[in-house]
C-alpha positions as CSV (number, residue, x, y, z in Angstrom):
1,X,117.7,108.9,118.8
2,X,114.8,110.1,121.0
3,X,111.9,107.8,121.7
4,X,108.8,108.5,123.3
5,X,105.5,107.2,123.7
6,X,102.5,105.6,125.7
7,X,101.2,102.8,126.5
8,X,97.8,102.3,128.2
9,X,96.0,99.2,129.8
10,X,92.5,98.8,130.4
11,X,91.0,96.1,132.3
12,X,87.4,95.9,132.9
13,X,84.1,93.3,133.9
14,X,80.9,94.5,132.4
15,X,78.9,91.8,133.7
16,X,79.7,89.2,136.3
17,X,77.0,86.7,137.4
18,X,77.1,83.4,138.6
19,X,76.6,81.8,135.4
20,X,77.8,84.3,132.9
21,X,81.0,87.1,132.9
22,X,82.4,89.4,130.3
23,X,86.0,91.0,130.4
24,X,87.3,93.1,128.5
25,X,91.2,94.3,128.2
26,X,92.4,97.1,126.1
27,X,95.7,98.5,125.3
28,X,96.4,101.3,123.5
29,X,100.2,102.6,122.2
30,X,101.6,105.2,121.2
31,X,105.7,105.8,120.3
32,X,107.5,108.3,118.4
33,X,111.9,107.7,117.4
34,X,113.3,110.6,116.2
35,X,116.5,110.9,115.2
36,X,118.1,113.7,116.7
37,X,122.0,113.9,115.5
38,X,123.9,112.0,113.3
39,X,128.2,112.2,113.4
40,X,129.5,115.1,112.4
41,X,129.4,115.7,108.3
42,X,127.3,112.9,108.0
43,X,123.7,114.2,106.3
44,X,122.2,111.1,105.8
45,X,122.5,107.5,106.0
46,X,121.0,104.7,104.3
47,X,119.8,101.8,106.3
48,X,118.7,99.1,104.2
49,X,116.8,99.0,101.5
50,X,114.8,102.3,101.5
51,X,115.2,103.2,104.9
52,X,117.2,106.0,105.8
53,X,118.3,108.0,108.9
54,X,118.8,111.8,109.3
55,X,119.1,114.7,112.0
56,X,115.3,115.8,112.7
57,X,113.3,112.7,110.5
58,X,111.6,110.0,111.8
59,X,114.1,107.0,112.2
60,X,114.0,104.6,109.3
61,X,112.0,106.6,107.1
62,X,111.7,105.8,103.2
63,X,113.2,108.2,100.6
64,X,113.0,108.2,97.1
65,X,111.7,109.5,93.6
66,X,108.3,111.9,93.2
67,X,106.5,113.9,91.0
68,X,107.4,117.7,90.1
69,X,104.6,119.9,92.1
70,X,104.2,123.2,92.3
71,X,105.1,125.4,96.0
72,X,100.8,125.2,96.1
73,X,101.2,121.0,96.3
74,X,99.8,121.0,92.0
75,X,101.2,118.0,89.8
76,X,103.7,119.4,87.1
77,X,102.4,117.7,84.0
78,X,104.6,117.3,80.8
79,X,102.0,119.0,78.4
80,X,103.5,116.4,75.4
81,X,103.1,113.2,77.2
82,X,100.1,114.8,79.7
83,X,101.8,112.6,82.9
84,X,103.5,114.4,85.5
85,X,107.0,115.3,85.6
86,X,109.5,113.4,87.6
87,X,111.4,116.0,90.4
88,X,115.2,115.4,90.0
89,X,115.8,114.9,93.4
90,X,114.4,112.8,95.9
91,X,113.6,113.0,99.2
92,X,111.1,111.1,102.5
93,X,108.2,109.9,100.9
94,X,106.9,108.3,103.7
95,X,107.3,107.2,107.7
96,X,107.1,103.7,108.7
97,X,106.3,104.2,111.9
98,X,102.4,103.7,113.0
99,X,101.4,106.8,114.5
100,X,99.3,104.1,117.1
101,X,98.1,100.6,117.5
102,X,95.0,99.7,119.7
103,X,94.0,95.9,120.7
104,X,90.7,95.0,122.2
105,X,90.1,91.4,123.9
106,X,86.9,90.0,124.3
107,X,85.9,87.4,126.6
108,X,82.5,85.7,127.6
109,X,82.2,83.1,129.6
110,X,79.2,80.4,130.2
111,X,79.2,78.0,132.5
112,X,82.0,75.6,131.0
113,X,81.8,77.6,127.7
114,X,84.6,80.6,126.8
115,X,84.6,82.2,123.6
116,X,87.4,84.9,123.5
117,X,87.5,87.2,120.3
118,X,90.8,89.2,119.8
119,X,90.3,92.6,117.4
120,X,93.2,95.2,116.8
121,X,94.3,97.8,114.6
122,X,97.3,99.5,113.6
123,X,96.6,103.2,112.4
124,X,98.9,105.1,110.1
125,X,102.4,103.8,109.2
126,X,103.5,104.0,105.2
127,X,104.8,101.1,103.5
128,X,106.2,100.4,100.0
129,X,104.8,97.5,98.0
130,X,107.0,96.2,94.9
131,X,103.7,93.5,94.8
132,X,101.3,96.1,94.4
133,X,103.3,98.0,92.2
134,X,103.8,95.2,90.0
135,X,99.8,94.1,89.9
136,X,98.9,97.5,88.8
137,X,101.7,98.1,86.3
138,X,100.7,94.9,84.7
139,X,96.8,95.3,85.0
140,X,96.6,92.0,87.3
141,X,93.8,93.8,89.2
142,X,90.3,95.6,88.6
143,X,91.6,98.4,89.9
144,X,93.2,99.1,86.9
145,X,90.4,97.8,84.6
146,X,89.1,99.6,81.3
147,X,92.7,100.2,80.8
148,X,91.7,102.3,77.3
149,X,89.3,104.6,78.3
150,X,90.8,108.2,79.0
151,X,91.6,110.5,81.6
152,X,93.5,113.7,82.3
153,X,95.6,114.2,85.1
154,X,94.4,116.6,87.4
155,X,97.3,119.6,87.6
156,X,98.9,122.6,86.0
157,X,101.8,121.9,83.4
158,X,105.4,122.2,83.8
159,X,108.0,123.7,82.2
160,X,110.0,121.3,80.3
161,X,113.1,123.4,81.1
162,X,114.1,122.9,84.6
163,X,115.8,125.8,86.7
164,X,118.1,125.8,89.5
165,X,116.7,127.0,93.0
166,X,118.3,128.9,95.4
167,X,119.5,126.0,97.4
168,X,121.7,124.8,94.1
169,X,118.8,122.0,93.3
170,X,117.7,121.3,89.8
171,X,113.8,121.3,90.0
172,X,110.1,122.0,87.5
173,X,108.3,125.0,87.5
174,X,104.9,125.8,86.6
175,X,104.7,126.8,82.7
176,X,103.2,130.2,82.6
177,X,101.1,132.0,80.3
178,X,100.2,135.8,80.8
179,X,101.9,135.1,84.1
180,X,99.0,132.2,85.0
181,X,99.6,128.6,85.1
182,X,97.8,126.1,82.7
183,X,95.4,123.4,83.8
184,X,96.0,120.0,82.4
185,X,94.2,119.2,79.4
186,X,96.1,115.9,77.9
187,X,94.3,113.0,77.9
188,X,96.5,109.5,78.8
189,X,94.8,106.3,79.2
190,X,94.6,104.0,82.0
191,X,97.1,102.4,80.4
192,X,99.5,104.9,80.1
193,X,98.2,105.5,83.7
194,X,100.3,102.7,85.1
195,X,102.7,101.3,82.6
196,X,104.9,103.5,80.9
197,X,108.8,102.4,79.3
198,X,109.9,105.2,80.4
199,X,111.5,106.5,83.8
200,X,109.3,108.3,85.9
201,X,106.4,109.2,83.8
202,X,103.4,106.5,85.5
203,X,102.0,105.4,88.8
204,X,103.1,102.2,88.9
205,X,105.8,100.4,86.6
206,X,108.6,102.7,86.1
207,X,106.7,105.3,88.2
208,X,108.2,107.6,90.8
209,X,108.8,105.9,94.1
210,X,105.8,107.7,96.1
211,X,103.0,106.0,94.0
212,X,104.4,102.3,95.4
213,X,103.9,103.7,99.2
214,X,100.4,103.2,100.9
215,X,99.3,104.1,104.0
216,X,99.3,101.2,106.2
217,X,95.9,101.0,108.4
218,X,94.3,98.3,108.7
219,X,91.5,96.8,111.0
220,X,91.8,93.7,112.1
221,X,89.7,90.3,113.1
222,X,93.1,88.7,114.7
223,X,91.6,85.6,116.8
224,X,88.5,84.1,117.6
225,X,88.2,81.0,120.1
226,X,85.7,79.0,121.2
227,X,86.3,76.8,124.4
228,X,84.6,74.3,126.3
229,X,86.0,72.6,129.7
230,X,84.5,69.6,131.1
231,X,82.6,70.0,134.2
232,X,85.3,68.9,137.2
233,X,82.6,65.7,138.6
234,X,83.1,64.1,135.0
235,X,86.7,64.4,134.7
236,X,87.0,63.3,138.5
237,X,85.4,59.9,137.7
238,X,88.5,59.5,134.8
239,X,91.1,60.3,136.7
240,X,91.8,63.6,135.8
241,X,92.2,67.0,136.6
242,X,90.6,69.3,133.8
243,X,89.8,68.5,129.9
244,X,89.5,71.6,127.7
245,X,88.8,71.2,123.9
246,X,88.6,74.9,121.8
247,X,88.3,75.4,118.4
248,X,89.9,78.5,116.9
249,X,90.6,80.7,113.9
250,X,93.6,83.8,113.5
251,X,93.5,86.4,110.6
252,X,90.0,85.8,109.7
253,X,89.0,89.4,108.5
254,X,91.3,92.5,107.7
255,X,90.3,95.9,106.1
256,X,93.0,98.1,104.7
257,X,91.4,101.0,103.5
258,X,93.9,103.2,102.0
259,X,95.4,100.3,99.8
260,X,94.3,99.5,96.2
261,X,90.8,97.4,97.0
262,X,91.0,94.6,94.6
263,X,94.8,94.1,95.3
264,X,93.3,92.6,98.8
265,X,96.8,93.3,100.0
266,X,97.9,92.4,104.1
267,X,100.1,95.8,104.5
268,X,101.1,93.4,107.6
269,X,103.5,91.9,105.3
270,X,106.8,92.8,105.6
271,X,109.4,90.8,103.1
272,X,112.8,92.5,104.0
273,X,114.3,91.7,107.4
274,X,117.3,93.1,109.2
275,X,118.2,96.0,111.0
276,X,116.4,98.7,110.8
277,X,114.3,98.0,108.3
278,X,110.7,98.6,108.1
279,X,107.6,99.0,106.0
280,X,109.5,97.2,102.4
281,X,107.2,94.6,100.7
282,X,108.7,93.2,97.6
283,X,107.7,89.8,97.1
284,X,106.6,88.6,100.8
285,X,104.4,85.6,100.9
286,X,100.5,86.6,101.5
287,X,99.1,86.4,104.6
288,X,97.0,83.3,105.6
289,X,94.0,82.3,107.4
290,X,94.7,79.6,110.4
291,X,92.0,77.2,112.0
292,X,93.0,74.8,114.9
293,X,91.5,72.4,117.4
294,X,92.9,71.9,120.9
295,X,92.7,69.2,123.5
296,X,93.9,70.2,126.9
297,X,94.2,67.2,129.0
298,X,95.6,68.1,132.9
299,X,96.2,64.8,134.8
């Protein structure tokens, strides 16, 4: 396995007065694992769950089950059932691995007073969600809402009858006519959309694999705190060193963008532990908010 990266700090005081200072502190990283060789005969190993391992992927990456597409990246669609055909074989459908994080603290300080506020975010990085799966198979969310109204797949269709490549691998090809492809014109409904009985045929229960992996950015309020020591002539007179009460909050706002909106889903979560493992949700318990008061008493 190769791993490299970067890490960089930054430390810095906008303002410093006598009554009032700012700081600010930064990181920013960076790290890539690639897997370089594996033993000899050994293609491919399974890790866990849906993580894999293989010469030239990125380490832990998640394989499984897509749709048929076309060498131009167009969805093979079954022109009886108008959803797209599932490929035979599977392969990575996505990397686990953020491609960086970044963490910005905050702090402003008042006479006795400190408020620290704590932001970071973690771009890139796939994950697979059974819970999102699940809502939108079972039309649990408003992202899935008018579930009757109709809709045609955007792609070309397929032809029912597979052929084998070169490389010995079953696989779709476009259905020609005149030697052109055909646009999609079967309408499904939203229903169909995400809930089939079927294997394959939906984008979400009993869907191909990629449809239940999301990119995993997210932006992210992580801490605010709010502090207040006594002044040291006060504390004297009790016999005391220092007395610090703060009041704080953790995971008080996220946005994950490239996540199903009304799912509200934390791609944070991360349900299956153990070696290797990475980026699997299926069934975690949601993230929660946390408040907290603080008395610091230093005799």
């Amino acid at each position: 396995i190769r791993n490299t990266g970067w890490e960089i700090a930054l430390d810095l005081s906008p303002v410093a007065t006598r009554n009032f200072q700012w700081d600010i502190r930064g990181i920013f990283t960076r790290n890539r694992n690639t897997v370089e060789e594996l033993v000899q005969g050994l293609l491919r190993a399974q890790l866990g769950g849906y993580n894999w391992i293989e010469a030239g992927m990125p380490y832990g990456f998640l394989r499984g089950s897509f749709s048929a597409r076309s060498e131009d990246g167009q969805l093979l669609i079954n022109p009886t059932s108008g959803m797209p055909f599932l490929d035979p074989n599977q392969d990575m459908v996505g990397d686990p691995n953020a491609d960086y994080k970044v963490g910005l603290t905050n702090t402003f300080s008042f006479k006795g007073f400190t408020l620290n506020v704590l932001v970071d975010a973690t771009i890139g990085g796939d994950f697979y969600s059974e819970t999102i799966n699940g809502m939108l198979g079972r039309g649990v969310t408003r992202d899935t809402e008018n579930r009757e109204k109709n809709a045609v797949i955007t792609g070309i269709y397929g032809n029912p009858a597979q052929v084998t490549g070169a490389d010995g691998l079953n696989r779709y090809v476009p259905l020609l006519d005149a030697g052109k492809t055909i646009p999609n014109q079967t309408r499904v409904t939203t229903n169909d959309l995400f809930f089939t009985a079927g294997t394959g045929a939906s984008f979400a229960t009993n869907g191909a694999f990629e449809y239940a992996v999301f990119d995993g950015t997210i932006y992210r309020l992580r801490e605010i705190s709010l502090g207040y020591s006594l002044p040291v002539k006060w504390v004297s007179k009790l016999k005391l060193t220092a007395i610090n009460l703060s009041l704080s909050g953790r995971n008080l706002w996220y946005l994950a963008p490239n996540v199903p909106k009304y799912t509200r889903f934390d791609p944070d979560i991360n349900s299956v532990i153990g070696s290797g493992t990475q980026g699997v949700e299926t069934g975690g318990a949601p993230s929660t908010k946390r408040y907290g008061i603080n008395l610091n008493v230093t005799f």
